[in-house]
C-alpha positions, 0 to 999 in steps of 0.5 A, spaced: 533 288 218 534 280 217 541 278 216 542 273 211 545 266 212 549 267 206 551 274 208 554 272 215 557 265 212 561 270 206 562 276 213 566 269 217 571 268 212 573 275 210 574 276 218 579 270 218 581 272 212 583 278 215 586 276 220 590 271 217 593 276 213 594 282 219 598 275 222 603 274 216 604 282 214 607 283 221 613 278 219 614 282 212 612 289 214 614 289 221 622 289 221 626 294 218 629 291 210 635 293 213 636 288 218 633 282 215 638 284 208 643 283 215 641 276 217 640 274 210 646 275 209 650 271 216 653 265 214 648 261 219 642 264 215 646 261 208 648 254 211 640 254 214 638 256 207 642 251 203 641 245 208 633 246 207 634 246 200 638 240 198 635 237 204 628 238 201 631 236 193 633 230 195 627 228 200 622 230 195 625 226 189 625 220 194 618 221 195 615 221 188 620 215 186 617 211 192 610 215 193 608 214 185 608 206 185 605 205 192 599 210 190 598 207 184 597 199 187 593 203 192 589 205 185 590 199 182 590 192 185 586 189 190 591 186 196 590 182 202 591 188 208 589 194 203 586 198 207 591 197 213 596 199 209 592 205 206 590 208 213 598 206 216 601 211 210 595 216 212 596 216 219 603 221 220 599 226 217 594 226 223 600 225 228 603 230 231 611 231 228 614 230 234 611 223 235 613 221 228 620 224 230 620 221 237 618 214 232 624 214 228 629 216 233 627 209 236 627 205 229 633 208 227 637 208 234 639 202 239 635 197 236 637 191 230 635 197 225 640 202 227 646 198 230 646 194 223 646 200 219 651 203 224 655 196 222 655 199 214 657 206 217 650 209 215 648 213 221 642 217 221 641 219 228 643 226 229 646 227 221 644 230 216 642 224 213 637 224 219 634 231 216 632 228 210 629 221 213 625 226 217 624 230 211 621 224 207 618 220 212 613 227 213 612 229 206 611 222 203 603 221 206 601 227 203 605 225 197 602 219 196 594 222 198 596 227 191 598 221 187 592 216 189 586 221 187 591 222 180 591 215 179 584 214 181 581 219 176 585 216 171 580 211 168 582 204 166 579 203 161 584 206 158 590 201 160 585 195 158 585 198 151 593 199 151 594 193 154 590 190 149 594 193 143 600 189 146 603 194 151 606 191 157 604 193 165 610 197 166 609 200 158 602 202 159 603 205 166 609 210 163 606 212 157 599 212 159 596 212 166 603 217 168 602 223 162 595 221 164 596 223 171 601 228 169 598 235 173 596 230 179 604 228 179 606 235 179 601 237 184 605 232 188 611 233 187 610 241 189 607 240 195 612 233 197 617 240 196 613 244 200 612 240 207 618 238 206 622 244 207 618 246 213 619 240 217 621 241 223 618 237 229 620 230 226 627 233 224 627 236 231 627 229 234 630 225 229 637 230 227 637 234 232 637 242 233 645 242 232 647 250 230 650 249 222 650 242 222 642 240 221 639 247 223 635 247 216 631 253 216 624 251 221 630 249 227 633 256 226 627 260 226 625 256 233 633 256 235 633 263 234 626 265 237 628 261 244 635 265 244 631 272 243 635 273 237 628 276 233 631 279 227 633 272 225 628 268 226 624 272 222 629 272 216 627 265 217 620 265 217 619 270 210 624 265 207 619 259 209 613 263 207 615 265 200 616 258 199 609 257 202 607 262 198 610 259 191 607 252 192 600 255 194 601 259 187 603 253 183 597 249 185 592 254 185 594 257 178 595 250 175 589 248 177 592 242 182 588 243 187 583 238 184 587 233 187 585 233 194 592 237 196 591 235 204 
């Protein structure tokens, strides 16, 4: 009997389909309830949990306002560099985390940078300031690849007709091109909110692993997996992958996924 090509392409899918999915049922199905509503329930739980979140907002709304003018003169406007400057902002995503974290920990440690912030009181290294700078750093790229192929969908010719009823640049980028690329900014916005919570390499490098001070939710996962304590760093994975799974959702139901989500 002739197997056809299709039938064995669609038989790979399901098979790693389901394995990925036998690979996350065990974090959700494998605990009892009770002992995850207990490690929820920990005051190291709630301060990892409320960390991530505020640590994540802040981050995420940072990356749209500096993510949305780079993408859009990245669409826009030849300069000299472009390319340089486009393959630097992509670069993080094929770096490993820790290498990115390993970056910044230099940046912003015993060089001009960091002890000339260090006079003005900012101090990254080690803070919860560093949770943020980390979380920005490592969302910004896929941020930025969203919004470029948002803008990039947008045609100018709309602009040009704006701009020839005698709306200025900046009013034609607010009330034309942005409403235009409004599903492409709120893709991006979700999965900046996304890759943001669940940062963990560079955070590890840059603000450190230090217990209820800059333990968001992926550093008590790995705190908690290296100290045998499973039932917390469980807790910790089915929070991380409802957030996962809220953004997939919001892309897939909304259909954001055009733009490119990396």
């Amino acid at each position: 009997m002739r197997v056809e090509f299709r039938h064995v392409c669609i038989a790979i899918a399901i098979l790693i389909a389901i394995m990925l999915f036998s690979a996350l049922a065990c974090i959700l199905f494998l605990p009892k309830p009770s002992e995850i509503l207990q490690s929820l329930s920990t005051e190291g739980m709630k301060y990892s949990l409320r960390l991530t979140l505020v640590s994540s907002v802040i981050s995420t709304l940072t990356v749209m306002i500096i993510g949305i003018p780079s993408a859009y003169a990245l669409a826009r406007f030849p300069f000299p560099g472009k390319n340089i400057v486009m393959s630097i902002l992509d670069l993080p995503v094929a770096m490993p985390e820790v290498v990115l974290g390993l970056s910044l920990l230099l940046l912003f440690g015993k060089n001009p940078l960091g002890v000339a912030l260090a006079e003005l009181g900012v101090r990254i290294v080690f803070t919860k300031l560093g949770v943020v700078v980390a979380e920005f750093f490592t969302a910004l790229p896929y941020a930025i690849r969203v919004l470029y192929s948002a803008f990039e969908s947008v045609s100018s010719r709309y602009e040009l007709v704006s701009r020839s009823l005698g709306y200025g640049a900046l009013e034609t980028f607010l009330y034309v091109t942005l409403p235009m690329a409004k599903s492409g900014v709120i893709a991006a916005l979700v999965i900046a909110f996304a890759r943001s919570v669940g940062t963990f390499g560079t955070v590890l490098i840059l603000a450190g692993g230090t217990y209820m001070i800059t333990e968001t939710l992926p550093i008590m996962l790995y705190l908690n997996m290296s100290y045998g304590n499973l039932g917390m760093a469980i807790s910790s994975g089915i929070l991380l992958l409802a957030v996962s799974f809220v953004a997939i959702y919001v892309v897939e139901r909304t259909g954001l996924a055009r733009y490119e989500v990396p």
